[in-house]
PLY file of the C-alpha trace (Angstrom):
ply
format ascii 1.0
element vertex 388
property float x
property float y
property float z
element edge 387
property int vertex1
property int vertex2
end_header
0.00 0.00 0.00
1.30 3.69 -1.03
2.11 5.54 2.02
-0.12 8.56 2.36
1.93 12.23 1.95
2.41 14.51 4.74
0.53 17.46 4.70
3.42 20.17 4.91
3.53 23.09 7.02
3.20 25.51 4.26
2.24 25.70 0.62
2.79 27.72 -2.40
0.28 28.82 -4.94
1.14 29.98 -8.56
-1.51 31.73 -10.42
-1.98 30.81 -14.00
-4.18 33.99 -14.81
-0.86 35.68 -13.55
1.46 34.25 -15.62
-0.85 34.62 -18.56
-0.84 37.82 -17.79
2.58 38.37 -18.01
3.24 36.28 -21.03
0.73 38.54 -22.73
2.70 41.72 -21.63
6.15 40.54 -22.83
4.77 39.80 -26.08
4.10 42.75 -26.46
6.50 45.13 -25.36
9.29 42.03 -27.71
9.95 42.58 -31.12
8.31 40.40 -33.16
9.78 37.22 -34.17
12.31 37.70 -31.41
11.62 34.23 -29.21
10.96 33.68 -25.17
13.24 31.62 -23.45
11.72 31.63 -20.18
15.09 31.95 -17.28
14.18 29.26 -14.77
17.75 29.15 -12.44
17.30 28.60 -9.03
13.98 26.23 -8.85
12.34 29.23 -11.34
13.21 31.60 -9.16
11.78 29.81 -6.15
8.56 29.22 -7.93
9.29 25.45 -8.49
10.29 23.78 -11.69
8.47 20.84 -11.71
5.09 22.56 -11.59
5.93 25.93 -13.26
7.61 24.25 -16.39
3.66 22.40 -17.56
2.19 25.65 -17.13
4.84 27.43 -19.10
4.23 25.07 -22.04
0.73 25.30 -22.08
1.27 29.18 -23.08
3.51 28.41 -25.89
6.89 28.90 -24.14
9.22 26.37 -25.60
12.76 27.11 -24.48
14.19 27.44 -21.13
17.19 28.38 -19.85
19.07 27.04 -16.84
22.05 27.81 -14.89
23.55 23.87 -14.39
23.48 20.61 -15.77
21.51 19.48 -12.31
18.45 22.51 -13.29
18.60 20.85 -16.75
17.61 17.62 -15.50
14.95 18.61 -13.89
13.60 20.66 -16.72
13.80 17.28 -19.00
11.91 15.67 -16.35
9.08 18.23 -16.18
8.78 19.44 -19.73
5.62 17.85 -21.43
6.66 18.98 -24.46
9.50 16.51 -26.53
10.50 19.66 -28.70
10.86 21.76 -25.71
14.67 22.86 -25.67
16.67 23.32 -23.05
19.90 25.61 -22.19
22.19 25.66 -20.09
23.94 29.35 -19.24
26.44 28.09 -16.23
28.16 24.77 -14.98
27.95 21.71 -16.72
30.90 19.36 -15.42
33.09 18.13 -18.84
31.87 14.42 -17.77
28.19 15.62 -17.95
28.48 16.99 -21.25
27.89 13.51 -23.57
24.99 13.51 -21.55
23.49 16.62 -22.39
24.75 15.79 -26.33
21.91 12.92 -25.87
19.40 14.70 -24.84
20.23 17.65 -27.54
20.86 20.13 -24.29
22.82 23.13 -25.34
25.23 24.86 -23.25
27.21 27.89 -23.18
31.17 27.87 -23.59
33.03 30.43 -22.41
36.49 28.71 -22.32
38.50 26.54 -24.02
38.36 23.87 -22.13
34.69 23.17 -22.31
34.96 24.13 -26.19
37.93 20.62 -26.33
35.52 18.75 -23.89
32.74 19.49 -26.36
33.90 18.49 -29.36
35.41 15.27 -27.89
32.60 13.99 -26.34
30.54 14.97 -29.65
33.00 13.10 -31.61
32.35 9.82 -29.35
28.89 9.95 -29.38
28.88 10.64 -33.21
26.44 13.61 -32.61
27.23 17.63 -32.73
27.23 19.39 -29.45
25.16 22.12 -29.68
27.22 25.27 -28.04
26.23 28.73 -27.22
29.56 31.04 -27.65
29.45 33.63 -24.50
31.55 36.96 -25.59
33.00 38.46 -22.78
31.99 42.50 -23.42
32.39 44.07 -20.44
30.62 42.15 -17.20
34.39 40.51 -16.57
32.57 36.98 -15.22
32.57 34.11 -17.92
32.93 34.32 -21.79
35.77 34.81 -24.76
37.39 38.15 -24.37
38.23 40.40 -27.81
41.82 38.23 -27.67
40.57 34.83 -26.55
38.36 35.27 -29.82
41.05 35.25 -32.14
42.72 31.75 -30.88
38.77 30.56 -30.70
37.91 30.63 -34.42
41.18 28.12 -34.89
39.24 25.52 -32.28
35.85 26.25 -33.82
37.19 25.37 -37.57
39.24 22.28 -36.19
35.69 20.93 -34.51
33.23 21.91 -37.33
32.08 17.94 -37.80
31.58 18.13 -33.80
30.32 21.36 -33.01
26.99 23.26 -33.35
26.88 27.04 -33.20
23.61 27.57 -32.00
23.85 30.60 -30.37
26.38 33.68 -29.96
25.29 35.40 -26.81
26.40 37.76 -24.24
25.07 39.22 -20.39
25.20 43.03 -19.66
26.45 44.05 -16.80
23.73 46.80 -14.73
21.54 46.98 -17.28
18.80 47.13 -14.34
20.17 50.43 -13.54
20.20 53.37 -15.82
23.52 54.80 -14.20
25.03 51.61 -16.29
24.04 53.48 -19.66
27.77 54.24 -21.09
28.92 50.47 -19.63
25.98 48.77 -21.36
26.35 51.01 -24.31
30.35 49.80 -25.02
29.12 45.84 -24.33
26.71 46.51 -26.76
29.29 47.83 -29.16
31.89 44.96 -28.21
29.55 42.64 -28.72
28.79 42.76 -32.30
32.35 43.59 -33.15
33.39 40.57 -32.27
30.26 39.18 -33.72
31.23 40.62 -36.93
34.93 39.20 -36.84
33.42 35.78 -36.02
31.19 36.13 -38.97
34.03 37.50 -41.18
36.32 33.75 -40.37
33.18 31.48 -41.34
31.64 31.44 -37.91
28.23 32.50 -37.70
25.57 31.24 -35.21
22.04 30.46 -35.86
20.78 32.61 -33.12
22.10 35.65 -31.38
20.59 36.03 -27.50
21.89 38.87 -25.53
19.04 40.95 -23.20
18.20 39.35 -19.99
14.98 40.96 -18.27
16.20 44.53 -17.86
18.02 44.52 -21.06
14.55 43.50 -22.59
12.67 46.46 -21.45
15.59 49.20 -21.83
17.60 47.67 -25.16
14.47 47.05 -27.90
17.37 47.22 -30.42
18.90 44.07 -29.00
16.37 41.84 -28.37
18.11 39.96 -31.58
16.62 36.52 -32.05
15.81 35.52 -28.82
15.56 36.87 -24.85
16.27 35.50 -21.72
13.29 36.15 -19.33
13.66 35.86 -15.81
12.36 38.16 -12.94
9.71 39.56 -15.44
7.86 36.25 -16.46
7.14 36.19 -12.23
5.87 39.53 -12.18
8.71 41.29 -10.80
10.76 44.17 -12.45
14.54 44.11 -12.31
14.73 47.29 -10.17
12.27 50.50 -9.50
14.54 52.08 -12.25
13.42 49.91 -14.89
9.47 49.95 -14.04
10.10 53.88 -14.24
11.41 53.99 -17.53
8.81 51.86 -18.74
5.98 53.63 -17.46
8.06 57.34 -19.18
5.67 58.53 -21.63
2.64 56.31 -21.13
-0.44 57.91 -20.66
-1.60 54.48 -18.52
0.30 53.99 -15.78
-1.21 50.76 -14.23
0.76 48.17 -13.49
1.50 45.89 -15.89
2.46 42.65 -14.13
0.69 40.03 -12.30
2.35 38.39 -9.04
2.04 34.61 -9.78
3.10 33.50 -5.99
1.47 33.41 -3.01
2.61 31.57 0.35
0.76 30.44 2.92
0.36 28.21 6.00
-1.78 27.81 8.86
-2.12 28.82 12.76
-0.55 24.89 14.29
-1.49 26.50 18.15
-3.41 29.48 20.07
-3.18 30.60 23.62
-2.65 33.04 25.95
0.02 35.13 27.40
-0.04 37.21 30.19
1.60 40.80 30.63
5.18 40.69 32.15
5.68 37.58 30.26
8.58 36.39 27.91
7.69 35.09 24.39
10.04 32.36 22.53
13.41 32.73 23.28
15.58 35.14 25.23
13.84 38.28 26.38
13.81 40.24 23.15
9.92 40.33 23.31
8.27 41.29 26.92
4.20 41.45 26.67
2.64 45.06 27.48
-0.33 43.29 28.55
-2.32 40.46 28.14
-2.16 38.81 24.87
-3.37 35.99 22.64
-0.92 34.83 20.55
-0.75 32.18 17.92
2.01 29.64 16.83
2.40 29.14 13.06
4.56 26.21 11.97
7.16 27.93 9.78
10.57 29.62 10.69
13.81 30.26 9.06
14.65 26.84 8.07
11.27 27.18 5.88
12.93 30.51 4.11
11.14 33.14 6.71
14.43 34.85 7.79
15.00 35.48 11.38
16.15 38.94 10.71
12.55 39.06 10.72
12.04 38.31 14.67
10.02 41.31 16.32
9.26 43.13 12.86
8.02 40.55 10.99
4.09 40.54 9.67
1.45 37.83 8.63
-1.81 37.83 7.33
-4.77 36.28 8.72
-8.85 36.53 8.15
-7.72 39.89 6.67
-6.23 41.19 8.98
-2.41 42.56 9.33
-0.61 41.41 12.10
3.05 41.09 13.47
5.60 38.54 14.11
6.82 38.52 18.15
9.68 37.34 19.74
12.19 35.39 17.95
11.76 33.46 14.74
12.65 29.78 15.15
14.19 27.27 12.97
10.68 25.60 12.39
8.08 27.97 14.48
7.34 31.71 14.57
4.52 33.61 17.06
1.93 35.98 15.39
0.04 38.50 18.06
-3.76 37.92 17.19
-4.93 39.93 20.38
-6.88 42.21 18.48
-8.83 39.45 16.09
-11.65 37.25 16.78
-12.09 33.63 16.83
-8.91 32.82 15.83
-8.35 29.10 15.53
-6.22 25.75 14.93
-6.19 25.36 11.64
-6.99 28.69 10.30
-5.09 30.16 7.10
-1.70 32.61 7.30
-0.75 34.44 4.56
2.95 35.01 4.47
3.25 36.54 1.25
0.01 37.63 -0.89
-3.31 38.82 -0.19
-5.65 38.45 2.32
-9.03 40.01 2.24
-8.28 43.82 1.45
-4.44 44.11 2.86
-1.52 42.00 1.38
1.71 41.44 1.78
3.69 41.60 -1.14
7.63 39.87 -2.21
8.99 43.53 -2.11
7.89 44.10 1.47
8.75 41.18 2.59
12.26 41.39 0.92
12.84 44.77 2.43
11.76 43.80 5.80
14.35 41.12 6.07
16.93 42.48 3.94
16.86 40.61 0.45
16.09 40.98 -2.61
13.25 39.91 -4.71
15.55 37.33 -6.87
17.50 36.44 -3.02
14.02 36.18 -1.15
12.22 33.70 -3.63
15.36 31.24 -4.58
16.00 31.02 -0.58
12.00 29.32 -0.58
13.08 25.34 -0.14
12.26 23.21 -3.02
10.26 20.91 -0.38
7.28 23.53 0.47
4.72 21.63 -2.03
3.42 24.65 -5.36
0.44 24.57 -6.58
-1.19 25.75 -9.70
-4.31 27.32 -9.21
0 1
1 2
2 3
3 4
4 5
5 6
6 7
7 8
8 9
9 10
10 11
11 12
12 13
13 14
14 15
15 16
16 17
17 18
18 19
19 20
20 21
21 22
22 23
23 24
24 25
25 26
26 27
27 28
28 29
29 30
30 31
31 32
32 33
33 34
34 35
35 36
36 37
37 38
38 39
39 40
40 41
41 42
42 43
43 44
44 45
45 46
46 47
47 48
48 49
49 50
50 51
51 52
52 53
53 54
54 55
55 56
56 57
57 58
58 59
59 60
60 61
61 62
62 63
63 64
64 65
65 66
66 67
67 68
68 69
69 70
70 71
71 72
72 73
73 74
74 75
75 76
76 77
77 78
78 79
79 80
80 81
81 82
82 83
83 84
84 85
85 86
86 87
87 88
88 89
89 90
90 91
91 92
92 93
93 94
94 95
95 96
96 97
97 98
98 99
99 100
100 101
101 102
102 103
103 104
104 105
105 106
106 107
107 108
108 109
109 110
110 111
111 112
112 113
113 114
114 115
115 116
116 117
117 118
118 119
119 120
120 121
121 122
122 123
123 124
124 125
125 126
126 127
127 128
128 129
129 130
130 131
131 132
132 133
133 134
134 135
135 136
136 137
137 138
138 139
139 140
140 141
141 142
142 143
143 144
144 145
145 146
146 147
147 148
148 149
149 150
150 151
151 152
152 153
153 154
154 155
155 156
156 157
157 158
158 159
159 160
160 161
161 162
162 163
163 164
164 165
165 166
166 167
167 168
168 169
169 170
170 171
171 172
172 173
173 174
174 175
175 176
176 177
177 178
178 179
179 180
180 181
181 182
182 183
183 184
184 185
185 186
186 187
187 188
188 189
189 190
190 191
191 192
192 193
193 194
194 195
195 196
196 197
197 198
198 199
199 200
200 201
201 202
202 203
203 204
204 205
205 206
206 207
207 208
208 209
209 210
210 211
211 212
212 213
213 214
214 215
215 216
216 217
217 218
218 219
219 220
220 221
221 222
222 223
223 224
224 225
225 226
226 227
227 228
228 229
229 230
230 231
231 232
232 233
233 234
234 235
235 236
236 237
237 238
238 239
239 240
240 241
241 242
242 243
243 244
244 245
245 246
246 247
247 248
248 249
249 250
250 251
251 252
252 253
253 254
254 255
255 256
256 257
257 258
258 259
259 260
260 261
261 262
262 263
263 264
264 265
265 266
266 267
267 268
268 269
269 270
270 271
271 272
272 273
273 274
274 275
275 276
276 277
277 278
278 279
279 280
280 281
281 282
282 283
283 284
284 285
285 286
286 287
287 288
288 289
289 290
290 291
291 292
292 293
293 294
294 295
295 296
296 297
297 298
298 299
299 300
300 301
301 302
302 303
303 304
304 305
305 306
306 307
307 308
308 309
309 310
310 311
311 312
312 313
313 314
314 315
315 316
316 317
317 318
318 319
319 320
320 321
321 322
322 323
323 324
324 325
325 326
326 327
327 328
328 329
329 330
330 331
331 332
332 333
333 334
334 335
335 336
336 337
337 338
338 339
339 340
340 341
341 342
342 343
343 344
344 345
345 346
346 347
347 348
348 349
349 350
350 351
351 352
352 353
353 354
354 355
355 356
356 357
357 358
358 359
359 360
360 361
361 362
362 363
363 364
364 365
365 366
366 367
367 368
368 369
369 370
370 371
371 372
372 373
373 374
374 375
375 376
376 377
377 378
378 379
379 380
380 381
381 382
382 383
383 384
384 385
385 386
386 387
């Protein structure tokens, strides 16, 4: 007999109309023809790849990108689609690469060594590796500098029976921020040099992929043949300064994106506290005066940071209310004083809406101290999603 599942002490909830939504809005503001691939590094940015990768399908997305050979996997797992592709931006080990040669995974090289282990395992398994060539232009983390291109096209023309040039790409450095412009401007400018001097020795790549989610909104004259989507497909924008310059010049100013996440869990305990009291460890919270307080079964090893002790807040029957004393590795204390009939068993919003009030990813970020991108990849990969 199958064991039954454990119900967990929190859930996630993706909204499709959300992520329709934002589909719909990228389409539109991305030149035509130019394709989706929809970023999903770091369990899609917390939002879970196993369920988020269906749903992505089912509104035409058909390429993904990943940042390992491990977040590949996965994807292969999840994708419903056989003609979905898959590609992968960061670490692939040179012993994994045959492996992602079977599957037709691409992968971006970046050095030589990769570009050798490529074309050697492609030569064994009598298939072409399909590679992505990163150009370093000016973010000075991976990819062939203006030098390192000149001793590539050599390797490229040795390997042409083994190796695939499916992409020529690159990654801007800032392009969230507009204080980035003259940096971004001289990648930009790099980058197709060196595009051009590939092209000029025989090497030219199907596809040419350089905007990431900022890039996509600020750069419309480099969204090339394809973008890489990340923060934006979730309803996020890369920074305030990108939103801004959206919104410049547009008579509507609503916005635009849909949150697709919402987190919640449930009160696990109630009782009472009286005034002169301690609550949860140490002294750091001291009740005024009488109190009713209520346990909720989540804590910092859940992803609810315990920078968050004492100034913390949680929704429930929509109502706000704060976080006391200190957060725990598996249990934190909300202060329902103030709200009737609270119960075992009844809902706590930790980030979303409850009622009227809501507690949104950028709140919670700033009340703890992350970012959007930090906050949502920190959520474990065990809290259960589900697609509503």
């Amino acid at each position: 007999m199958k064991k039954q599942s454990m119900t967990s002490a929190s859930y996630i909830e993706l909204s499709r109309q959300a992520y329709e939504n934002n589909i719909r809005f990228l389409r539109s503001v991305i030149k035509d023809g130019t394709r989706i691939s929809s970023v999903v590094k770091g369990n899609a940015y917390g939002h879970g790849i196993t369920d988020f990768i269906p749903m992505a399908e089912s509104m035409g997305i058909d390429h993904f990108s990943v940042n390992s050979s491990d977040e590949a996997e996965e994807v292969l797992k999840a994708r419903t689609n056989p003609d979905t592709e898959i590609m992968i931006m960061g670490y692939i080990a040179n012993e994994d690469i045959s492996w992602a040669i079977k599957e037709g995974i691409s992968f971006f090289v970046f050095e030589f060594d990769r570009v050798r282990a490529a074309a050697k395992a492609a030569k064994a398994a009598n298939k072409k590796a399909k590679i992505h060539i990163e150009l370093e232009t000016g973010m000075n983390r991976t990819g062939f500098d203006e030098e390192e291109v000149t001793r590539l096209i050599p390797l490229i023309h040795e390997n042409t029976n083994e190796l695939e040039i499916e992409g020529l790409c690159t990654h801007y450095a800032g392009a969230e921020s507009i204080a980035n412009y003259l940096r971004v401007e001289d990648q930009k400018k790099k980058f197709n040099e060196m595009a051009n001097q590939l092209a000029e020795n025989g090497i030219k790549a199907k596809i040419r992929h350089t905007c990431c989610s900022a890039a996509a909104i600020r750069l419309p004259d480099m969204h090339e043949d394809m973008v890489r989507i990340g923060i934006l497909q979730y309803g996020f924008w890369p920074s305030r300064e990108i939103f801004i310059e959206y919104l410049k010049g547009k008579e509507d100013k609503t916005e635009p994106l849909r949150r697709l996440i919402t987190w919640k869990s449930s009160v696990m305990s109630v009782k009472k506290v009286e005034m002169g009291e301690f609550v949860g460890y140490g002294t750091t919270f001291l009740a005024q005066r009488d109190m009713k307080i209520a346990i909720v079964p989540i804590g910092y090893s859940h992803g609810f940071s315990r920078s968050l002790s004492n100034t913390g807040r949680a929704l429930i029957k929509g109502f706000r209310t704060s976080v006391i004393g200190m957060v725990n590795m598996n249990n934190m204390v909300i202060d329902v004083s103030e709200i009737d009939d609270v119960k075992k068993g009844d809902e706590v919003t930790l980030i979303g809406k409850s009622g009227d009030v809501d507690i949104s990813v950028a709140s919670f970020g700033e009340l703890s101290d992350q970012l959007n991108y930090e906050l949502l990849t920190r959520l474990p990969t065990k809290i259960p999603r589900i697609i509503n």
